[in-house]
C-alpha positions as CSV (number, residue, x, y, z in Angstrom):
1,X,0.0,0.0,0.0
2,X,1.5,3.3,-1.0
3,X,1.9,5.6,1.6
4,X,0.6,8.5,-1.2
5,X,-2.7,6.6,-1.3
6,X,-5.7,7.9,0.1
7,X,-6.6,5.4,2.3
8,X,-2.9,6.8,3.9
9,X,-3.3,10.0,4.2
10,X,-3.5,12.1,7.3
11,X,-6.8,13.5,8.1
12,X,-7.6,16.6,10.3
13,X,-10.6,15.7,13.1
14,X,-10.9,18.7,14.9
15,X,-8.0,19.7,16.0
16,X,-6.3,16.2,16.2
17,X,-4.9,14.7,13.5
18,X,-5.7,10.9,12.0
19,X,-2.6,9.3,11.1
20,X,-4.2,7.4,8.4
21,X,-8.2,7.4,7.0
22,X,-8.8,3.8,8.5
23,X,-11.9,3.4,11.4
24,X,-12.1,0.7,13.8
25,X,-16.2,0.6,13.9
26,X,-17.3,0.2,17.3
27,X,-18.5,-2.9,17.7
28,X,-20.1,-4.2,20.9
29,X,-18.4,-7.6,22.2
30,X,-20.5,-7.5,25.7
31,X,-17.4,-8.9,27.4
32,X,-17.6,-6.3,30.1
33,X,-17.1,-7.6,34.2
34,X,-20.3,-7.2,36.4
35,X,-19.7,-3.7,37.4
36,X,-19.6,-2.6,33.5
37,X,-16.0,-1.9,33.4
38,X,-13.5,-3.7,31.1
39,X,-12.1,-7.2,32.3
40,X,-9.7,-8.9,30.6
41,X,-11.0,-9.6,27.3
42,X,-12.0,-6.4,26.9
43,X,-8.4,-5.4,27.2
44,X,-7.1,-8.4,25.1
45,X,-9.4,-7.2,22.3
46,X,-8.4,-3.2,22.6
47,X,-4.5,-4.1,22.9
48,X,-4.5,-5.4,19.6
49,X,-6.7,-2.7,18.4
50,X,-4.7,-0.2,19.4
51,X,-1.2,-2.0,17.9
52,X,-3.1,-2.0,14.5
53,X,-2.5,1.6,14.1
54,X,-5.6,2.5,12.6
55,X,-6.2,6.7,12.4
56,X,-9.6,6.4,14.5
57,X,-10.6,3.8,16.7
58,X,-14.3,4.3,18.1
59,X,-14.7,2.2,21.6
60,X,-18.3,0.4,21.4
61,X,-21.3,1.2,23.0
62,X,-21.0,1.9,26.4
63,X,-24.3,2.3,28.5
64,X,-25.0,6.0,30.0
65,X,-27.5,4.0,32.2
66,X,-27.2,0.6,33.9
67,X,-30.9,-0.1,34.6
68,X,-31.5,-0.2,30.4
69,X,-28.8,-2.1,28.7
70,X,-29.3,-4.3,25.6
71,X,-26.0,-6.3,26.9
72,X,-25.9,-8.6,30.1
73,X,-21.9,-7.5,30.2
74,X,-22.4,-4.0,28.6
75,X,-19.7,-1.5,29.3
76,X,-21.4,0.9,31.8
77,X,-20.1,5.2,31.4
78,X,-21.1,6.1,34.9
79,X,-19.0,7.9,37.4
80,X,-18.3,4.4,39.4
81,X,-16.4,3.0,36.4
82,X,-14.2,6.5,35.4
83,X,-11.0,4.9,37.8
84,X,-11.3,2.0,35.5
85,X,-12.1,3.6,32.4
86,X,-9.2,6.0,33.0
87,X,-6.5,3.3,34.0
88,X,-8.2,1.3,30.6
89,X,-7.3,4.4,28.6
90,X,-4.0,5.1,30.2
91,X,-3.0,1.6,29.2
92,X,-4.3,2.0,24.8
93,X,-2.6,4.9,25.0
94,X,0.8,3.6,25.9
95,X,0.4,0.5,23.6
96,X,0.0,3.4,20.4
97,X,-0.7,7.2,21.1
98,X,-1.6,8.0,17.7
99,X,-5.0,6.8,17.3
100,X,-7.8,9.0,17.7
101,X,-10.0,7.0,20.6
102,X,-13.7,7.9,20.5
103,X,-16.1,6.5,22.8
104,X,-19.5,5.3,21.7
105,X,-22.3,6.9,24.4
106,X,-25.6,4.6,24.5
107,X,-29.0,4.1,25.8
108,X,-30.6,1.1,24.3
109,X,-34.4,2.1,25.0
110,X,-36.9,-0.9,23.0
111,X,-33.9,-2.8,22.8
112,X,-33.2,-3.0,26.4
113,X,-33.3,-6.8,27.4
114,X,-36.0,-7.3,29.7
115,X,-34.6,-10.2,31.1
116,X,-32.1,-8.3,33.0
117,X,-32.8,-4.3,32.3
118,X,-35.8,-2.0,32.0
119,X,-37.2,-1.6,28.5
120,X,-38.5,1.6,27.8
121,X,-39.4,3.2,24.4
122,X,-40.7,6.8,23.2
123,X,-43.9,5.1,21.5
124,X,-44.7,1.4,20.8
125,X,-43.0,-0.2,18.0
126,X,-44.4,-3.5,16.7
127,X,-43.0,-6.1,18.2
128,X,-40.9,-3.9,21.0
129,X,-42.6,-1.6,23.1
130,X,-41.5,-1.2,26.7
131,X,-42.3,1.7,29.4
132,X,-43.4,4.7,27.7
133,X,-40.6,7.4,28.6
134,X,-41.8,10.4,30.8
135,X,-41.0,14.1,29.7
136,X,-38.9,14.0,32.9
137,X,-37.5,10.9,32.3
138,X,-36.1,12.0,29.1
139,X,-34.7,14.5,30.7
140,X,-32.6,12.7,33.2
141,X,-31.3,10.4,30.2
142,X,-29.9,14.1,28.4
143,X,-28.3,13.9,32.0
144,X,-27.2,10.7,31.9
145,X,-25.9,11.5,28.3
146,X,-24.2,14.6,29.5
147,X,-22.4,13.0,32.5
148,X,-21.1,9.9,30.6
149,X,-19.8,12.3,28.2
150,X,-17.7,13.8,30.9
151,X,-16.6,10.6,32.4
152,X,-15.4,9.5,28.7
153,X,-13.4,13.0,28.6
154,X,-12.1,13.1,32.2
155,X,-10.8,9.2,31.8
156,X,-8.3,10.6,28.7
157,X,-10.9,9.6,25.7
158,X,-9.9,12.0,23.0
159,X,-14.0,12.6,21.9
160,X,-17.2,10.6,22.0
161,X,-19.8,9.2,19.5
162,X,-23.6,10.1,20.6
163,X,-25.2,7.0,18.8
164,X,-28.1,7.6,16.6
165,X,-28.1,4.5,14.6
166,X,-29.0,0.9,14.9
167,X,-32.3,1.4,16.8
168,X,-31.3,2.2,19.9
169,X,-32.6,5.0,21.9
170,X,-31.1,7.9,20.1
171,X,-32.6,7.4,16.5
172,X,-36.0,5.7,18.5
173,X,-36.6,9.7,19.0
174,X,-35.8,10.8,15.2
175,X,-38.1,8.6,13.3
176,X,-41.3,9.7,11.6
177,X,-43.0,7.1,13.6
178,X,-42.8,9.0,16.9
179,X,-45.7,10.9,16.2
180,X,-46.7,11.3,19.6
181,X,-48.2,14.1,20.8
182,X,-45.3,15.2,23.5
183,X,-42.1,17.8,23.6
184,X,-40.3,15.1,21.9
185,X,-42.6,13.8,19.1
186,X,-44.7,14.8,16.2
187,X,-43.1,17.9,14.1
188,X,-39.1,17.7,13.2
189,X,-38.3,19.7,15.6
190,X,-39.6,17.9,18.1
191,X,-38.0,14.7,17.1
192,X,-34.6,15.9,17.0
193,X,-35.0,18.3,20.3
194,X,-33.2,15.4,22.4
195,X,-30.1,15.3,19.8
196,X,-29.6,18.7,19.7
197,X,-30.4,19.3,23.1
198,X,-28.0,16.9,24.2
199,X,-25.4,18.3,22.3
200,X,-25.8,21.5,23.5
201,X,-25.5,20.6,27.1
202,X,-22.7,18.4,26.5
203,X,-20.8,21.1,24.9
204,X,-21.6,23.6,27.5
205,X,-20.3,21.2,29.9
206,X,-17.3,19.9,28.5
207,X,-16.0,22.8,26.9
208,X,-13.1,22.1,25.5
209,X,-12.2,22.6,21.9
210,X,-9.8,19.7,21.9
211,X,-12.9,17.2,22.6
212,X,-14.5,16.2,19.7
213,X,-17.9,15.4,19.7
214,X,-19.4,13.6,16.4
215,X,-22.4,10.8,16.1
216,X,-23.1,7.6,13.8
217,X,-26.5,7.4,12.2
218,X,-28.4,5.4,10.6
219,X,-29.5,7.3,7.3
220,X,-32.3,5.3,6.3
221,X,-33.8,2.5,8.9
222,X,-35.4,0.8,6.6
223,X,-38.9,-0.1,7.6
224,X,-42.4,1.9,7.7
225,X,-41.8,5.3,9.9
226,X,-38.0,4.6,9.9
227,X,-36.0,7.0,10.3
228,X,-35.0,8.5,6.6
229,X,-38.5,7.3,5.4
230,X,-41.0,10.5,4.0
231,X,-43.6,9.4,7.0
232,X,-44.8,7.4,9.6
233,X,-46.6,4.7,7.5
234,X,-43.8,4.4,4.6
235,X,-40.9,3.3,3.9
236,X,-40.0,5.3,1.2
237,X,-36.5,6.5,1.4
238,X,-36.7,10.3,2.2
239,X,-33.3,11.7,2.7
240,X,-34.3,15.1,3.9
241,X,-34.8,14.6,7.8
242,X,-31.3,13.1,8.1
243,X,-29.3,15.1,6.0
244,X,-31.1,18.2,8.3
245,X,-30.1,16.2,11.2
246,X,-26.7,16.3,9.8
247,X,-26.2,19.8,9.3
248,X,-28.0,20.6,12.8
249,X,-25.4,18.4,14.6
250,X,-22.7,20.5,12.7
251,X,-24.4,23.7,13.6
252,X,-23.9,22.4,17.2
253,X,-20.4,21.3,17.3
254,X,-20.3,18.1,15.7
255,X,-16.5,17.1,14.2
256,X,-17.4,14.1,12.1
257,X,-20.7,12.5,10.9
258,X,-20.3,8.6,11.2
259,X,-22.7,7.1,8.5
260,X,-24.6,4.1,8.9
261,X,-27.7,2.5,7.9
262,X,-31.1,0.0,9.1
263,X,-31.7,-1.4,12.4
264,X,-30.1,-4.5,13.0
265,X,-32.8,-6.2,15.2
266,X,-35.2,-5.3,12.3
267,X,-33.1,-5.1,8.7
268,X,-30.0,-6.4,9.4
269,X,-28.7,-6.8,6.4
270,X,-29.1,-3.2,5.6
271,X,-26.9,-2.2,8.7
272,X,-24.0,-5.2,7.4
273,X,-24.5,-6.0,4.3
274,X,-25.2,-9.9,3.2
275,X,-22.6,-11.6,2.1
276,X,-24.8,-13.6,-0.6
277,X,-26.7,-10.7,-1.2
278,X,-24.0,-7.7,-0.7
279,X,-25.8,-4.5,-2.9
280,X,-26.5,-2.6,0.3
281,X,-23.2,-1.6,0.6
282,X,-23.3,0.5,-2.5
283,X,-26.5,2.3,-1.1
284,X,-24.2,3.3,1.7
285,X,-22.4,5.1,-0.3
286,X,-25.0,6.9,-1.6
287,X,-25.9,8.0,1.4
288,X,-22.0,9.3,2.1
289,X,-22.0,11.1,-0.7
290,X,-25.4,13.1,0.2
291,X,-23.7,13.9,3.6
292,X,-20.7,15.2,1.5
293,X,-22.9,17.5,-0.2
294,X,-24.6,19.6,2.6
295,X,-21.8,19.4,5.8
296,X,-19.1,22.3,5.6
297,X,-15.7,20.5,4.0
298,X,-13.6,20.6,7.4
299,X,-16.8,18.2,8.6
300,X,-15.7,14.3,8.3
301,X,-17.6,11.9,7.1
302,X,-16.7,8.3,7.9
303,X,-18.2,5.9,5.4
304,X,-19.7,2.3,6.6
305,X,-20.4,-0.7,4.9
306,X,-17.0,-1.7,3.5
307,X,-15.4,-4.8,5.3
308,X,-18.1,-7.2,2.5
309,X,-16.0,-5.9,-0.4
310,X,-12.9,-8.0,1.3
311,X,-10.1,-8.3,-1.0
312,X,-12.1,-8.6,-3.6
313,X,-13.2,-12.0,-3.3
314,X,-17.4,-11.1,-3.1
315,X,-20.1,-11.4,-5.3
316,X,-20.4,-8.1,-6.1
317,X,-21.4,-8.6,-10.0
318,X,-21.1,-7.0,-13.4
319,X,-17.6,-5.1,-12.1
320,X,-14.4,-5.8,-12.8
321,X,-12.3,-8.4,-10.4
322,X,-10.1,-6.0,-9.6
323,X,-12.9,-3.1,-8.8
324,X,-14.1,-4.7,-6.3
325,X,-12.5,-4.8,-2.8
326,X,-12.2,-2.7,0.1
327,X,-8.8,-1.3,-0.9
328,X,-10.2,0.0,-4.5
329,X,-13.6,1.5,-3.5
330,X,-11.9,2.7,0.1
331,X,-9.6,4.3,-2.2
332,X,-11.5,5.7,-5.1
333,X,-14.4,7.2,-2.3
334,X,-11.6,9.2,-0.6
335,X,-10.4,10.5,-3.6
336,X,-13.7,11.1,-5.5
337,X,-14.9,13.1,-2.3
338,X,-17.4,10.5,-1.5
339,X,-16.2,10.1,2.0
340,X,-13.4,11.1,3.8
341,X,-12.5,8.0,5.8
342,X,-14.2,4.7,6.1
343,X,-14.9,2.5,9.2
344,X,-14.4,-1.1,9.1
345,X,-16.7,-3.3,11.7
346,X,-16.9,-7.2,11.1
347,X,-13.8,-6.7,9.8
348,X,-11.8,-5.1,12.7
349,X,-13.0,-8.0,14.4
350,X,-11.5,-10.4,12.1
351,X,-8.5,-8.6,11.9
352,X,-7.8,-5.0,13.7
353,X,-4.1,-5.2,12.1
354,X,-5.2,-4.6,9.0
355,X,-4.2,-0.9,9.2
356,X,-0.9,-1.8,9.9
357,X,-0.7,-4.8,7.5
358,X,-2.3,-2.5,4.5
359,X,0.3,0.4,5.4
360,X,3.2,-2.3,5.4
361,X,2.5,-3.4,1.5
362,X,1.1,-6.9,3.1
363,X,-2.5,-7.4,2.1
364,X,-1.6,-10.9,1.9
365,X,-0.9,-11.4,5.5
366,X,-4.5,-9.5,6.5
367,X,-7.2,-11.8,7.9
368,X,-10.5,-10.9,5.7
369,X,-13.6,-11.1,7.0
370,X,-15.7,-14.1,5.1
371,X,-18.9,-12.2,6.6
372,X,-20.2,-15.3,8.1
373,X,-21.6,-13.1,11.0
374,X,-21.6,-15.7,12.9
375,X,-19.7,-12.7,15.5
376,X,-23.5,-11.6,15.8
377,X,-24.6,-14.7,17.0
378,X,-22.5,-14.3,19.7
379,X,-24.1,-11.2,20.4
380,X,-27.6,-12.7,20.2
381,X,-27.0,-15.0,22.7
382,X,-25.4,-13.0,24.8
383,X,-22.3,-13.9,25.1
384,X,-18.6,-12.4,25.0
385,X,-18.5,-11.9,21.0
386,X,-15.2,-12.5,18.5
387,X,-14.0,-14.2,15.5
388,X,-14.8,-17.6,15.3
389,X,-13.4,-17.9,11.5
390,X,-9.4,-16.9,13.0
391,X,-9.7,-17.0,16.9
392,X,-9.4,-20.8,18.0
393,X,-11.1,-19.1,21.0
394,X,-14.4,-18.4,19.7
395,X,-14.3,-20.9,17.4
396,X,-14.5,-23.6,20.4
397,X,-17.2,-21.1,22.1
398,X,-19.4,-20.9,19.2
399,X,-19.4,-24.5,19.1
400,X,-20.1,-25.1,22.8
401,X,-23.0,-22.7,22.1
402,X,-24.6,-24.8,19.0
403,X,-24.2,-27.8,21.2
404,X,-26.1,-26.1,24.3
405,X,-28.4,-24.8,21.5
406,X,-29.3,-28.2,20.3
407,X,-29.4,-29.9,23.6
408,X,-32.6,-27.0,24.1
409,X,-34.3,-27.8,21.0
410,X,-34.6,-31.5,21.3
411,X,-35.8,-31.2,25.0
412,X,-39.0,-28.6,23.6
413,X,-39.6,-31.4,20.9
């Protein structure tokens, strides 16, 4: 990989500097200790993040909240887990200063597990629901919000990532299906009052310009009311809410717009494209490319969807062999001003050298993702989640699982 490539250039976040235009996606490995804090897998996985190099690497979803968690062993952002989170830091940083370390801020809301949290929502969604949020309720979750976000900057995080994606509770508010009649429902401004609101308050708190503040969204959800779909009832791809969402976070501070798409309990394949099936991935860049085209130019924007490409070997059709991997379209999107970095997910758990590997001239050596997803099976079971395809590890895990798995079907038949 030449270093004059643009997937190797440095990139200005802020007022930090990306040594290279490579994301580690934060992806959620619920591998936390009881308390929420990180236990040793969670630093097993980081350490090698870290020694991968890559310019940004955003640290998954940690909970603002521990009564509603979508994770049994989430990663908790409260005030009780700052020493550990602090000391965690400490430790990344020494492996590799250069990477940017973001930390992903969450509230899971209808995706809260019942089985161990409280599920709340902002209005019933088929086939979720939960306790319908109070005024005031919402109102101590901005708190909750604001405080993690000064946990993540007091423990040495260099920014945060206010997650408005994937269904959780952030993007529950946004969609055209909260049409409830409340301060946080109905008209557009309404819908995005606990986005902007929060990221006024965090800003006010924080204030420091050296902090960046940024959020991942999903663009289009996918599904009737979605968010990105032109009403409640519909899901007809309207682009116009988001892309105003994407300017208002701007106008309030945001450094970076991270985009995503779909809501992985609900269109899956939208939010990771199918490996079988892998077109989704070009709609993502659509999407990119509309952010592009309305943010100010010292605004990032940090592409998804790109570990399916691989090195080439897809089934992507009707493009030429060597037009279709991660290096070419990562490439050709930088410099076509389609994005301005791109994050890598399944992939970062198949491999989180790859940075470091692509920078050396060894794409050879680089462990590519076969997008088996069987990493989100770990997740659905709740339990700790990695690569079964290169880790002996979780290979052994995911096959203790099946076996449990089966032992439970045949005694229900």
């Amino acid at each position: 990989m030449a270093a004059k490539d643009p997937l190797f250039r440095e990139l200005k976040i802020g007022s930090r500097k990306a040594v290279n235009r490579i994301a580690l996606n934060a992806m959620e490995c619920n591998d936390g200790d009881k308390n929420g804090n990180p236990s040793d897998l969670t630093y097993k996985r980081y350490r090698k993040a870290f020694q991968g190099n890559a310019g940004v690497i955003f640290m998954e979803a940690i909970s603002v909240i521990e009564e509603s968690r979508g994770r049994l062993n989430q990663l908790i952002g409260m005030p009780s887990n700052q020493p550990h989170l602090k000391r965690f830091i400490r430790e990344m940083k020494s492996i590799n200063p250069k990477p940017i370390l973001l930390i992903q801020l969450t509230h899971s809301g209808e995706l809260s597990d019942p089985e161990f949290s409280r599920r709340v929502c902002v209005k019933p969604l088929p086939g979720f629901g939960g306790d319908l949020l109070s005024e005031d309720e919402v109102d101590d979750i901005i708190n909750k919000f604001v405080l993690a976000a000064k946990v993540a900057h007091d423990s040495g995080a260099d920014g945060i990532d206010f997650k408005l994606c994937h269904g959780y509770l952030g993007s529950q508010f946004l969609r055209p299906f909260n049409d409830r009649k409340w301060r946080y429902g109905g008209s557009w401004q309404n819908r995005a009052r606990f986005a902007y609101e929060t990221y006024e308050r965090m800003n006010k708190e924080i204030n420091d310009p050296d902090f960046i503040v940024g959020s991942k969204i999903s663009f289009w959800e996918g599904f009737p009311g979605g968010f990105g779909t032109a009403g409640p009832d519909t899901p007809v791809l309207d682009l116009t809410e988001p892309l105003e969402l994407a300017k208002g976070l701007e106008e309030r501070g945001a450094r970076y717009i991270l985009q995503s798409a779909g809501s992985p309990s609900i269109t899956l394949a939208l939010t990771q494209p199918d490996r079988n099936i892998p077109d989704y991935a070009y709609l993502h860049m659509t999407f990119q490319k509309a952010i592009k085209g309305v943010v100010k130019p010292e605004t990032v924007v940090i592409g998804s969807a790109y570990s399916v490409f691989r090195n080439g070997r897809n089934k992507f059709l009707a493009v030429k062999k060597d037009e279709k991997s991660l290096l070419y379209w990562g490439n050709k999107n930088i410099a076509d001003g389609v994005c301005d970095m791109i994050a890598i997910g399944r992939q970062s758990l198949a491999d989180s050298l790859l940075p470091k590997k692509l920078e050396e001239d060894k794409p050879d050596e680089v462990d590519w993702c076969t997008a088996c997803d069987n990493c989100v099976e770990f997740l659905i079971r709740q339990q700790p989640v990695g690569c079964a395809t290169y880790d002996k590890e979780y290979a052994l895990a995911l096959k203790e699982i099946r076996k449990e798995m089966g032992k439970l079907t045949e005694k229900h038949t």
